[in-house]
N, C-alpha and C positions, 0 to 999 in steps of 0.2 A: 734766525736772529740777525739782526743788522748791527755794520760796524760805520761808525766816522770817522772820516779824516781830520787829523788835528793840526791848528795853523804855524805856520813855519815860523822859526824866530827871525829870519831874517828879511821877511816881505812883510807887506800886510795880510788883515788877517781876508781867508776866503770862504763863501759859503759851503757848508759842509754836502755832501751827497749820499747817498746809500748805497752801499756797497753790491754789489752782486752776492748770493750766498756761495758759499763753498762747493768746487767743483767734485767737490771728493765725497762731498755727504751723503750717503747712501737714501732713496725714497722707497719703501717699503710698499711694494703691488698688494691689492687685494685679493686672497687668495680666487682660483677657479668655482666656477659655478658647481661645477661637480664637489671640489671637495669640500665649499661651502655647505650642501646638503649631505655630505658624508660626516663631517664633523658635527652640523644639527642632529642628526639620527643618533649619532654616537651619544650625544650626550642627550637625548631623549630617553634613549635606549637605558641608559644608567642609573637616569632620574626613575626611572618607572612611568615616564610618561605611555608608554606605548604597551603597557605588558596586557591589562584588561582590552583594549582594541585586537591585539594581536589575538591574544587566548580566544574573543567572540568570533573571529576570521577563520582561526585552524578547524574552531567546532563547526560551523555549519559547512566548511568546506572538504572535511573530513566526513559529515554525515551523507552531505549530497553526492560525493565520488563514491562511496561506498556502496548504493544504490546504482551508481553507475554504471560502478565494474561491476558488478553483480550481473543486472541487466546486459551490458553491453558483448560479458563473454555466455555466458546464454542463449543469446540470440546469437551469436558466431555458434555456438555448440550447437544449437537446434536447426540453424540452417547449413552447418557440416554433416548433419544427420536426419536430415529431411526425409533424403530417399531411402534412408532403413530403417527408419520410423514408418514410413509410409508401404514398404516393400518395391517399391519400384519409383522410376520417372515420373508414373501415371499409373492409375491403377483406375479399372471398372468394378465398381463392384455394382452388384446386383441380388435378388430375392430369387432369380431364376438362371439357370445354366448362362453363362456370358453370349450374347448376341452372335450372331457367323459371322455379320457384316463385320464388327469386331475384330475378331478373328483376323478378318481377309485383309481390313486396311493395315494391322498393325504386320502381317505378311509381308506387302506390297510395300513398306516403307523400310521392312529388314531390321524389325525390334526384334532385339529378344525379350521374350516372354514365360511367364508361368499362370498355370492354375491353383488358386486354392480355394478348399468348402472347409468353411466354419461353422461348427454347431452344434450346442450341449446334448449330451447324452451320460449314459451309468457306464461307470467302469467297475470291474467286482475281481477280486481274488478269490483264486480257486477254493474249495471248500475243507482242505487241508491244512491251508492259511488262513484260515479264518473266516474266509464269504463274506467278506466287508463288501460295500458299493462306495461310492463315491460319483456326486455328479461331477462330469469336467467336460474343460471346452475343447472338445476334437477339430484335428487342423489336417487335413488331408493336403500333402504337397505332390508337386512335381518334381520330377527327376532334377531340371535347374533349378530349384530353391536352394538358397535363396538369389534371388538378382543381385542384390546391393548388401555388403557385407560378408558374416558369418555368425553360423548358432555355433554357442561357444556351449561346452557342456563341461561339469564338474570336475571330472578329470582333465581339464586344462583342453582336451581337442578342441579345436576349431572344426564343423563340419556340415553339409549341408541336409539334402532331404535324406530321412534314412532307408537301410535295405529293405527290401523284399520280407513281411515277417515280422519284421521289429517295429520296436515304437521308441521315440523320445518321452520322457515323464518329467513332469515337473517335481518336486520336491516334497508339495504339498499333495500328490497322490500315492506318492512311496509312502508316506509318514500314513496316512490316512487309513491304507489296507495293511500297514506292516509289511511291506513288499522291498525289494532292493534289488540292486542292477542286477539282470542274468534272468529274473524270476519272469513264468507267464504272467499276463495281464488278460482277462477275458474283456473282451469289448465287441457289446452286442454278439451274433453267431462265431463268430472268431475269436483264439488265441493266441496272443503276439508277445513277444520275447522286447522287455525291458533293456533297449542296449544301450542305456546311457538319460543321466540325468540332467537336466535343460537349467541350463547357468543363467545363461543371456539368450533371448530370443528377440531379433535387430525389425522385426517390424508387426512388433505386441504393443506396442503404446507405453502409457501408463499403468505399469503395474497392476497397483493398487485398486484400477475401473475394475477390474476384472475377477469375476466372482468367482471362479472356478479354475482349477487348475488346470494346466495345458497338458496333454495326450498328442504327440503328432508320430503321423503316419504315415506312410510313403499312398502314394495316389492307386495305385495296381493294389493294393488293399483292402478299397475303401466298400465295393462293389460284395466283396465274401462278407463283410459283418452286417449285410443288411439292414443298415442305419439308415441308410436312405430310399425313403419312399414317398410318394406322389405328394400328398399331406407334411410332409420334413420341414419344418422353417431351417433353411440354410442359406449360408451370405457367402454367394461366390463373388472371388476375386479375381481378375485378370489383370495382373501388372506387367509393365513393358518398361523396357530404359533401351537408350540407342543415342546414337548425336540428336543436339541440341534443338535442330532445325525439323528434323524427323519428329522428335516427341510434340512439337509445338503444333505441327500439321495434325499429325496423331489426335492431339487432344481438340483442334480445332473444326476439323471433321469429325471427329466421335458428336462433339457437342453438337453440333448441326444436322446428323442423324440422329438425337436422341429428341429435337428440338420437333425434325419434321417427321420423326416416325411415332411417335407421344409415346416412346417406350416409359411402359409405368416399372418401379421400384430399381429401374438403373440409375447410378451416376458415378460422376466424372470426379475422380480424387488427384491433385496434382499438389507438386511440391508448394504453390501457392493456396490451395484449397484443402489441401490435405487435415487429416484426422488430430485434432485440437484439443488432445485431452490433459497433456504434458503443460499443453502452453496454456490453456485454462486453467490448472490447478499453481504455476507461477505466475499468472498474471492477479489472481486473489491476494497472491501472497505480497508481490513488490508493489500493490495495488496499497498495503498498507504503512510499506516502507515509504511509497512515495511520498504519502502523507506527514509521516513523521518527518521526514526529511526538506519537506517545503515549509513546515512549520518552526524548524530549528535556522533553515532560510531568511525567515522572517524575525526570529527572535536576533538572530545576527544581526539584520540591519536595524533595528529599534538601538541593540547595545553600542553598533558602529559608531551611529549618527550620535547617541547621548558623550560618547565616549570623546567624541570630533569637538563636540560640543566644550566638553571641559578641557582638553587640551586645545583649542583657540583661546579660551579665558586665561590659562597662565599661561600663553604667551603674548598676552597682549602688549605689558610692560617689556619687552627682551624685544617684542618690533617696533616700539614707538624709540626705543634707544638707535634701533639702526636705521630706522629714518633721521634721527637729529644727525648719524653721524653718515648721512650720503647717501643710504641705502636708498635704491629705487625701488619705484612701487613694483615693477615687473620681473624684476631678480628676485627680490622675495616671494612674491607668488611663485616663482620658476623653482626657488629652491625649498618649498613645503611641497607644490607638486611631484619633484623628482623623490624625495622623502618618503612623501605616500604610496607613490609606485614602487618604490624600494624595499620598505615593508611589505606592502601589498602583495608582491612576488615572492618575496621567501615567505611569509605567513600561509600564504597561499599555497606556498610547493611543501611545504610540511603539511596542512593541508590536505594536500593528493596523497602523499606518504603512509600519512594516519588511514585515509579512507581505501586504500587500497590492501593495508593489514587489517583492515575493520572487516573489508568484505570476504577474507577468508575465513571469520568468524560464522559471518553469514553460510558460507558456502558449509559451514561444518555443522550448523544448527537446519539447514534445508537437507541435508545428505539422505533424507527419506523422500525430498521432491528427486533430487538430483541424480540419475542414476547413468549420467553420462560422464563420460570423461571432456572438462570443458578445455579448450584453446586458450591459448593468452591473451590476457588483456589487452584492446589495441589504443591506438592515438587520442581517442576522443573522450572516454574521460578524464583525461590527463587537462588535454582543451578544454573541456566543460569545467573541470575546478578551478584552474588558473584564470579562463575567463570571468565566472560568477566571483570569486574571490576581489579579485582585479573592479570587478563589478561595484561589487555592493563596499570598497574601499571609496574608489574615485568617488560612487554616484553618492553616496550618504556621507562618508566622513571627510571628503575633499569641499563639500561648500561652504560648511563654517570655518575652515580652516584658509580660504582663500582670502575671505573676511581681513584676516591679520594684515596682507600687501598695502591695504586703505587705512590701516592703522595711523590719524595725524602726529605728528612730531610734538604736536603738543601737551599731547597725554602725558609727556614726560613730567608736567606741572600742573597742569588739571587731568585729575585719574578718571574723574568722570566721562571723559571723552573716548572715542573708540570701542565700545562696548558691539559685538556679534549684533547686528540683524539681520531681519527677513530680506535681506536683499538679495539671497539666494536660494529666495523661494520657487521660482522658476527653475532652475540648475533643480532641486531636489524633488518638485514635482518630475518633473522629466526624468529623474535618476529613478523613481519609486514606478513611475509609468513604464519604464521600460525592464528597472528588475521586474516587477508585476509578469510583464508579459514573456521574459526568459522563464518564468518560473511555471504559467501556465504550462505554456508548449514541453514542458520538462516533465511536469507532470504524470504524463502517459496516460489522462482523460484532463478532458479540456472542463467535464465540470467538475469535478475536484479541484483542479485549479483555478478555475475561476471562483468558485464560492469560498474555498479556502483565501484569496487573496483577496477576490472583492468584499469578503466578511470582513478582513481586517480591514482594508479601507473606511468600510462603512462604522466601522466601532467606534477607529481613530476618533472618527468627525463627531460621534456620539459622546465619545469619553471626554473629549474636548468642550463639549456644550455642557452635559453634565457637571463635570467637575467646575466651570467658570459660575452656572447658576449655584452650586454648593459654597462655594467662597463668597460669591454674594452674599446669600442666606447667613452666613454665618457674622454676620458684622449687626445682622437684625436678629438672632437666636441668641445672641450671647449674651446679657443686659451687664452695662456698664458696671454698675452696681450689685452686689450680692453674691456676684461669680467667684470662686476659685480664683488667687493669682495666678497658679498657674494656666488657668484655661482659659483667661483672660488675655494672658501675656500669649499663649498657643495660638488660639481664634486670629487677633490682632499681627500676629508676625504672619500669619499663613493670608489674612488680609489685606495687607500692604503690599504682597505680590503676588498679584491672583495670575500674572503670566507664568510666572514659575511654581506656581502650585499648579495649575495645570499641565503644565511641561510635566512635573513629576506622575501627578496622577495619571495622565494617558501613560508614560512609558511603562507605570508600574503597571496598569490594568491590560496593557496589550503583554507584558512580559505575564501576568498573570492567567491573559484571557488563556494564551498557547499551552500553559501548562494544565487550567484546567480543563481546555477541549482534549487533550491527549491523553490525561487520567480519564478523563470521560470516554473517550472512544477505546482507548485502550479496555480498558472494563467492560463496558459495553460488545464492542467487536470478539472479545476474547471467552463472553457469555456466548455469545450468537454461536461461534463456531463450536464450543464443546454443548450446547443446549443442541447442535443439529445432530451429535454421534454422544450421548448420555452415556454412560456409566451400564443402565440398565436397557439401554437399544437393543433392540431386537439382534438373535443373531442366528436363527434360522428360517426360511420363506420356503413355504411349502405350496406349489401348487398342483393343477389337476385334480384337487378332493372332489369329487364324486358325490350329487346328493342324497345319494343310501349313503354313504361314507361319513356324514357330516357327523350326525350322532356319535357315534363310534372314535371319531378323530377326536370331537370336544372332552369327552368323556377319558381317555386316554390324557391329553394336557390336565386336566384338573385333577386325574389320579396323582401323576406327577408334581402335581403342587405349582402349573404351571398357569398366574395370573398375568388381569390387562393384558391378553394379547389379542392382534388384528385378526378379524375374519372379516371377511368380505366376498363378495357372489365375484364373476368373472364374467364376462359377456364379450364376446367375438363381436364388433363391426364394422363395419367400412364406411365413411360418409359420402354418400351419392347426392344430398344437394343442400343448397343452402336458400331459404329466402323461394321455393319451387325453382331454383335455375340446379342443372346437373353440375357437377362438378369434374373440373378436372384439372390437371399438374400443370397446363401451360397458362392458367389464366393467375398463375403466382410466377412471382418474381425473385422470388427466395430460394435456393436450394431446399432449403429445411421444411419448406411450407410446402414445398414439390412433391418431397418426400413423408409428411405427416399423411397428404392426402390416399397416397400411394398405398400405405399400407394399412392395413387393415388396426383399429380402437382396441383396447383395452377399455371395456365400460362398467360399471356398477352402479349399483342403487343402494340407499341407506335410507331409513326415517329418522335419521339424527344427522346433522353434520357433525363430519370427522372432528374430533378435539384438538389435531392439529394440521386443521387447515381455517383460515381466517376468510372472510367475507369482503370483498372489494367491491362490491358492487350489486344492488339488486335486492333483493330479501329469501333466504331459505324459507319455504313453507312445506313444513310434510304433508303428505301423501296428497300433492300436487299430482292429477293426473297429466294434465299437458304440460307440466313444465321440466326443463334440464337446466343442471349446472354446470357450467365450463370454467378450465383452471385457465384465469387472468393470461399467462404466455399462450395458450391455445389461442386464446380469443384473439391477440391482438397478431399474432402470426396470420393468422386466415382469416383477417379483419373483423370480426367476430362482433357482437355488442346484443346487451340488451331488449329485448325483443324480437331480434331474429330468429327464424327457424328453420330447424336441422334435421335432416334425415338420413335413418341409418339403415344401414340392409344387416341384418342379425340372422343368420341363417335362412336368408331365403323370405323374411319377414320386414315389411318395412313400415320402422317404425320413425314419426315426426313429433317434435314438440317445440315448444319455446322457451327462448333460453330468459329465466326469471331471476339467475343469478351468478356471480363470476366469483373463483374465491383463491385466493392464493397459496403457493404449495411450494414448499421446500424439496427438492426432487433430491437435492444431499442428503434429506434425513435420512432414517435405517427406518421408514415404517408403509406401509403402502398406501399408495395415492395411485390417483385416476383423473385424465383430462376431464371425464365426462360421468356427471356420477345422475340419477335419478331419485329424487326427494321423495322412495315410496319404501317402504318397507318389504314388499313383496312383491314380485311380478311374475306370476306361474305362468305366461305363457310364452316367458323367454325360456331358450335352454342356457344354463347357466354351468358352471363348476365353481370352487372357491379357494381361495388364495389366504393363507395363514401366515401369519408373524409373530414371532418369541423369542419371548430370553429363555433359555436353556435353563434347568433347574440346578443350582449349585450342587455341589459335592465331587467326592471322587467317583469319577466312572457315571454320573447320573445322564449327563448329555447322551454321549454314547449309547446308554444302554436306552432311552428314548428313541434314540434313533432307530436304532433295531429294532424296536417294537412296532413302530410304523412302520417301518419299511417291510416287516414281516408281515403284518397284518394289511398292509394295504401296500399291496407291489408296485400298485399303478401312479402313487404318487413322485412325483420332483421334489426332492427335498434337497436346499441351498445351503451348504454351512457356509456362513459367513465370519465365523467367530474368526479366525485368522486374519480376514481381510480387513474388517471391523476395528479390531487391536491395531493393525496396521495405519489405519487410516485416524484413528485414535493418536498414535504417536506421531505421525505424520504433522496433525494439525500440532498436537504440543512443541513439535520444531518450529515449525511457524512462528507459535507464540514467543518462543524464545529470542529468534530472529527478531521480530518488533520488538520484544524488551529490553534487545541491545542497544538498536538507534535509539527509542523512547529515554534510556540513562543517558544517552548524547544531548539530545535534546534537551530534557530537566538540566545538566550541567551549564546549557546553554540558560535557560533562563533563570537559573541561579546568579549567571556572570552579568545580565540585564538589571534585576533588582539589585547588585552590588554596584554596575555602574551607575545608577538612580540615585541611587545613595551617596555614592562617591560623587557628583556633581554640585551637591547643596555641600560641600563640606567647608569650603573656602568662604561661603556668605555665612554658612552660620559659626564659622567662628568668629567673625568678625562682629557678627550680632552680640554673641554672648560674651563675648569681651566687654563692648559697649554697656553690655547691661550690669556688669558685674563690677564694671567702673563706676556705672551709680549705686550700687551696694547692694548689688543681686546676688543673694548667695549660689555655691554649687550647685544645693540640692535642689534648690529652686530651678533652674537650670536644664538639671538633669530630668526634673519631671515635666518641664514646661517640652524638652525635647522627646521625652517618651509618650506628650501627648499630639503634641503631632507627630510624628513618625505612624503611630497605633490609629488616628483619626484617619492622615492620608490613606497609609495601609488597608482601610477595613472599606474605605469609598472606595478605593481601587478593586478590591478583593469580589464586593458588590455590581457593581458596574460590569467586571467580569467575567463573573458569576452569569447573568441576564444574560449577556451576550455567547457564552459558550456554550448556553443550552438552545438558543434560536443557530447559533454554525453549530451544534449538533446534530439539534434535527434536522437541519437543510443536508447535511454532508451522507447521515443514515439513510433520509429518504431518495436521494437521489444521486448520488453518488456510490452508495453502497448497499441499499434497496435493502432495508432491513426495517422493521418495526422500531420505533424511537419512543420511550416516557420519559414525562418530563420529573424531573426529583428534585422536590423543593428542599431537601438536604444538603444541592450543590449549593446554593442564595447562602445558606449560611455558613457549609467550609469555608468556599472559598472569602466570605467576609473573615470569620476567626484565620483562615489560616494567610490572606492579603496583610491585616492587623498586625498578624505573628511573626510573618517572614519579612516584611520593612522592617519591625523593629529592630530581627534578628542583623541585618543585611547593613541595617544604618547604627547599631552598637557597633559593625566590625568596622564601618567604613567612617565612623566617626569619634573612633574610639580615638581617645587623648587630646581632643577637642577643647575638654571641661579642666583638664587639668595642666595644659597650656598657659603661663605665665601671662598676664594681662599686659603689662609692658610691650613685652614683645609681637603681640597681636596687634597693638595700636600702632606699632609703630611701621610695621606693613601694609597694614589696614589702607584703602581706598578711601577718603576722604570726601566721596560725593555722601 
């Protein structure tokens, strides 16, 4: 305020001056930049501006660490137990007694080492006990078995290869002959003394591969049960461990003598090559976590950016006020971006919280993959969720939000002004290009993530086109005249903003698309894996039948009331050429293809194709004399294809044909298959045997006492119980399923908070509309149907749209990403229309509930005047 001086009485008078203000008056600083955005967040936080942002941020960054940790202590546990998974450093194994040269190097570098022979044979208890048999897998050790670890057996001992005499047993041979510790065990000419039943066995693999139960025996044993003879398939092992530098020479020499000396059926197993049966039955598994979890990714950033979207609009008035009063453009962008990171960071580290108790969920529903004791979780999913979280805050809900700094001062009197654009179209392409590409690489196959992310791209642009031509159409669909007010008043409001009707319809069709591709694949995936281990799978495989035997064996299953099971012929051969060139192991670059050639075909012949095996290529034709069919993996291992021709040595007989057709094979199911089958029905001048598969006849005692009856009547056959392994492998996968239907409810909750943010964005335009409307004497009810028909129109074009689109990223993700058979069901086109319809409405009744019963007054008088 100013003061004047007033003129003297005793002079004349003098022009007045303006005083200086008051030294004392205190000027009031504007607070810090910090607490500036400390005090905005607070009172965001209060409002509810921030709770749907938040809540979208903690789910997908709770689903994506959950996989993380999962994965990340995993892989710390399988690589702290590599080498007792594997049995050694390095391990040779081989079809034949381990090499000398072998031998000699691993001498000369000062490994320690062992031998082991693996390979099924009958176990039987005495005839006292009963005279049961039992096939299992005999393990012949040496004195230092094992290298790396300890066999831990029942009674809590820790201990290594056993005495002179005795044998280790698994659990499922005691149970099988009615046997227990202490008891003989006949195996083959010799009887050995039971001293102890087998807990943990530190380099068996995966359990569950394993058909038969473990028998091990000390090495100085092996030679009295005369089990092994010239003819014996057994798989010896020579594993070695030593310093670091030793095993690296070790393995690098061996390779280079296996290279130049063309040793056939040896190879080189190492902590890096090693035996992949653990890490391929978890990699199926998090193979589907991943999915889920990059799709709840993506549902996150559709809800971020809409959620960014409506909290820029109310604040649009609160920053044109603090620009009239000084605010600069660059403090306010400085203090919505500290804001965001602010949230960003705790949402996010709750976030890590949730998804690191989520994953012990996991760990507790896999506890039939998992049968190691895992390590602690280490640094990096902790950094992977703060990152992505951090992520997909700044890159999607920080560009409309920056928007507000440019907010003119004059908005304060014309409301029209200031309104979010595309100006940070740039900023949010580059934000979506680079989540994009954090998500592939996350992934853990690059085309899962690429087709998962590049599908949603491509929808975006689709759903956007669609939806702008459907709001067209509908300004010519609706006629002026004769329509419904309300569908009149609906069509016409959803016309006059065709940029916010398709704003809405894309976010609702991509919130929709993720939910129905995950009920799609969920369903789908969750068919595949119980359709490969049925209910009614086989669960005993008998081979060696003999064909004087054949009658007699069939005859015997069908007394027992025992249908649909496998028979199939069996044929011994080796492939010697392919195309007239000879074959051999070095002219592949594969281990696996090394080793196909190496060893000697399982082959058959049928005049029907198997029912479950499918045709990829070519045409079946029976009793094709020169032609063969090869399984699709064969073919393309040993480059294989259409027309070429393959010769096999069958006992001394060499036979060639052409290959007329390729067909695909589940090698997980429970039923038998064959690389190489012939399209004849008969062929009497191969020698053959045959191989049988069946479901066991129900009842009490009915299995059992089948069994005995074969095995009485025909001593010479292998017969496989699998019923144990089967059950196991049965529940195994139902942990699985479990495990995906955890993340799968994370996910759904995620795009439940998508369609409520969708909804919750129109909330402020249309009250303002139906104010307006009801000022000119629009009733409620009018109102309320005019908005149940758009909500139900949007909804059911989105539902649609979505619908197309998650059946084409279906079958792209089945076919090649997860190599399974894909149909298409025209029953998804119309869920997902009724249920897109259903769930807008549902989502936009909560999110715009008390809209209609909002006082008119009061609505105008906040209202936006453009």
């Amino acid at each position: 305020m100013s003061a004047h001086s007033t003129p003297s009485s005793a002079g004349p008078t003098q022009a007045t001056t303006p005083s200086r203000p008051a030294a004392d008056a205190p000027r009031r600083r504007p607070p810090s930049l910090w607490r500036q955005s400390a005090l905005q967040t607070w009172r965001d936080a209060r409002a509810g501006e921030l709770h749907l942002l938040v809540l979208a941020l903690m789910l997908a960054v709770a689903a994506v660490c959950a996989v993380a940790f999962l994965s990340d202590r995993l892989d710390q546990g399988l690589r702290r137990d590599a080498a007792q998974l594997l049995g050694g450093d390095a391990v040779v194994a081989s079809d034949q007694p381990t090499p000398a040269a072998v031998k000699d190097l691993a001498a000369r570098l000062h490994l320690r080492t062992v031998d082991t022979l693996n390979f099924p044979s009958m176990a039987r208890a005495n005839e006292d006990q009963g005279g049961g048999s039992r096939l299992v897998a005999v393990k012949a050790v040496g004195a230092s078995y094992p290298l790396r670890g300890a066999l831990s057996l029942k009674d809590g001992r820790q201990v290594g290869a056993p005495e002179a005499g005795t044998v280790w047993a698994d659990a499922g041979v005691l149970s099988a002959l009615g046997l227990k510790v202490g008891d003989p065990l006949l195996l083959g000419d010799s009887t050995l003394r039971i001293a102890g039943e087998i807990a943990n066995e530190p380099d068996r693999g995966a359990g569950f591969l394993n058909f038969a139960p473990r028998v091990m025996l000390a090495q100085s044993d092996l030679a009295a049960t005369g089990l092994v003879q010239p003819a014996s398939r057994i798989t010896y092992r020579y594993a070695v461990i030593g310093a670091e530098l030793a095993v690296k020479q070790f393995n690098a020499e061996t390779t280079q003598q296996m290279k130049s000396g063309n040793w056939r059926g040896v190879r080189l197993e190492s902590l890096e090559t090693g035996r992949p049966e653990m890490r391929q039955t978890l990699d199926r598994a998090t193979k589907f976590l991943n999915l889920v979890a990059l799709l709840a990714a993506l549902l996150a950033a559709i809800a971020v950016a809409l959620a960014a979207r409506e909290f820029a609009n109310r604040h649009l008035d609160d920053c044109a006020m603090l620009r009239v009063l000084g605010q600069p453009q660059r403090r306010l962008a400085w203090v919505f971006t500290l804001e965001f990171a602010g949230v960003g960071f705790i949402a996010s580290a709750i976030g890590v919280l949730l998804g690191f108790l989520l994953h012990y969920g996991f760990i507790a529903l896999l506890a039939g993959l998992i049968s190691v004791d895992l390590p602690a979780a280490g640094i990096w999913p902790v950094l992977l969720g703060l990152g992505m979280g951090m992520s997909l805050l700044l890159g999607f809900g920080l560009p409309p939000v920056l928007q507000l700094a440019s907010v003119p001062p004059l908005r304060v009197i014309r409301r029209e002004l200031g309104r979010p654009k595309l100006g940070s179209l740039a900023v949010l392409v580059a934000g979506v290009a680079g989540f994009a590409a954090v998500l592939t690489a996350l992934s853990a196959d690059w085309r899962l993530g690429l087709i998962a992310t590049g599908g949603f791209a491509v929808a975006l642009g689709l759903f956007a086109l669609l939806a702008y031509g459907a709001v067209i159409a509908l300004r010519k669909l609706v006629p002026q005249a004769g329509a419904p007010r309300w569908l009149l008043l609906a069509t016409r409001q959803v016309a006059a903003r065709p940029a916010f009707a398709v704003l809405q319809v894309g976010s609702l069709s991509l919130g929709l698309l993720a939910l129905a591709l995950l009920v799609l694949l969920r369903t789908d995936l969750i068919t595949s894996w119980r359709a490969a281990t049925p209910a009614n799978a086989p669960d005993r495989f008998v081979i060696n039948i003999q064909p004087d035997q054949a009658q007699g064996f069939r005859a015997d299953l069908d007394q027992a009331g025992v249908k649909d099971y496998d028979w199939y012929p069996m044929i011994r051969g080796r492939l010697v050429a392919i195309n007239g060139t000879a074959v051999r192991a070095s002219q592949f670059t594969e281990e696996r293809a090394q080793r196909l050639v190496e060893r000697e075909f399982n082959l058959s012949h049928s005049g029907t194709l198997p029912s479950h095996n499918q045709l990829s290529g070519g045409a079946w034709t029976p009793e094709e004399k020169d032609g063969v069919s090869v399984e699709q993996g064969l073919a393309d291992q040993l480059g294989l294809k259409l027309g070429d021709r393959i010769k096999f040595d069958i006992a001394g007989m060499l036979i060639e044909s052409r290959i007329t057709s390729l067909r695909k094979v589940d090698w997980g199911s429970m039923r038998v298959n064959f690389f190489v089958l012939y399209p004849r029905a008969d062929m009497p001048e191969l020698p053959v045997s045959y191989i049988s598969a069946y479901r066991s006849p129900a009842g009490q005692g009915a299995p059992a006492a089948l069994d005995r009856k074969l095995v009485n009547e025909f001593p010479n056959l292998t017969m496989i119980d699998v019923s144990a392994e089967l059950a196991q492998v049965q529940g195994v996968l139902e942990q699985v399923i479990m495990a995906v239907q955890l993340l799968f409810a994370v996910a759904l909750a995620l795009g439940v908070v998508v369609l409520l943010v969708a909804a919750v964005g129109s909330r402020d335009a249309r009250t303002r509309e139906f104010a307006l409307m009801r000022a000119f004497g629009a009733s409620s009810k009018l109102m309320a149907s005019v908005q149940r028909a758009e909500l139900l129109g949007l909804g059911a074009l989105a539902g649609l749209l979505a619908g197309g689109a998650a059946q084409a990223l279906g079958w792209a993700l089945t076919h090649y990403a997860f190599e399974f058979e894909w149909q298409f069901k025209p029953w998804v086109l119309i869920g997902t229309t009724i249920g897109g319809a259903v769930l807008a409405q549902l989502a936009g009744w909560w999110a715009l509930r008390g809209v209609l019963q909002r006082p008119v007054v009061q609505t105008l008088r906040e209202a936006d005047t453009n």
